[in-house]
N, C-alpha and C positions, 0 to 999 in steps of 0.2 A: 343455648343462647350463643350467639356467634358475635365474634368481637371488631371493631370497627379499627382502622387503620394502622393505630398506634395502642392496639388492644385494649381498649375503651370497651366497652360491653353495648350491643344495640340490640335492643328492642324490639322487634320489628311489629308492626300492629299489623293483625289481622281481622277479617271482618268478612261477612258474606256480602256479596253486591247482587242489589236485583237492580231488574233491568226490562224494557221491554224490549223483546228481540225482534223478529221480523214476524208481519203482521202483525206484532202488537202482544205476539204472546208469552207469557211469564216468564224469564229468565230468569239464573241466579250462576253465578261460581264465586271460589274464593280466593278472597284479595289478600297478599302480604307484601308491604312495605317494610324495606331494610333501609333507613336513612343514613345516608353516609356526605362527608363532607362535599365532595365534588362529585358524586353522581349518586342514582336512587336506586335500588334493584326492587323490584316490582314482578311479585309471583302471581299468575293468575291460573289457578285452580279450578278443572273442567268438575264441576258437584257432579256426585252420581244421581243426585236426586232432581237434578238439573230435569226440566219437563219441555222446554225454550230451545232458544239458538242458543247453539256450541258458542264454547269463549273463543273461539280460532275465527268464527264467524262476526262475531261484536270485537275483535281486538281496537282498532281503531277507535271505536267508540268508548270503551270502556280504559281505554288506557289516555285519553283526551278527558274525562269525567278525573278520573285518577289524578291525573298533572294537574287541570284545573282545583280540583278540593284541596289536594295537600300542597298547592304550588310547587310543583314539582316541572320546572323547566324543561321539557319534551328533549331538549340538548343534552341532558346531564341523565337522560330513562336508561335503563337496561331492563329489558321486558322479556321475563321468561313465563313459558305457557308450560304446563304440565298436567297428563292425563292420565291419573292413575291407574295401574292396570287391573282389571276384573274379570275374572270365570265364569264369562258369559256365554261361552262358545262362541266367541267373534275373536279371529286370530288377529286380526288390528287391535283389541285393547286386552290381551292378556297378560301385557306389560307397561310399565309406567316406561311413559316419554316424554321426554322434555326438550321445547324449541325456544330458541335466541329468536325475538324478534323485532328486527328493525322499522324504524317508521322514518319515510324519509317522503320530501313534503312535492315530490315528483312522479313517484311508483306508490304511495302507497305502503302497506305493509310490507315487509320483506321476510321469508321465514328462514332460519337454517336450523333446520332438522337433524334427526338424530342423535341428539346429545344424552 
């Protein structure tokens, strides 16, 4: 459990989000909300069981669904994306990575990678 500013204990709810991706087909990854006084942190979880579009691909949308359900003022987001890594013989996901990403209401998403 991780603790909120003034070591308050938080919560954070998680949840699986489905979704329709592009052309309409089944999506899903996982959501955690960390609420905090003045700003939100918001993990989005690429599912390995994911069938759909990548969460890198729905950020926008699904992080708009998110602000919207939990009132979560898009001002006060911090949106990190993480993809855990797997033995699949693809050297792009043999390791977990995780990106900061901004949404800003001119570009679009913004990513910064590598963290």
């Amino acid at each position: 459990m991780r603790t909120g500013r003034v070591g308050v204990p938080v919560t954070p709810l998680k949840r699986k989000f489905a979704c329709n991706g592009y052309h309409g087909c089944q999506s899903h990854c996982w959501i955690e909300i960390y609420p905090h006084t003045d700003r939100h942190v918001v993990i989005a979880t690429e599912a390995d069981d994911n069938p759909g579009t990548s969460v890198i691909n729905m950020a926008e949308h699904i992080a708009t669904f998110v602000c919207k359900s939990y009132n979560i003022p898009m001002d006060t987001l911090i949106w990190m994306e993480c993809y855990l890594g797997r033995d699949d013989g693809s050297v792009l996901r043999n390791k977990t990575s995780w990106d900061l990403v901004r949404f800003t209401k001119t570009t679009g998403p913004v990513w910064d990678t590598g963290m």
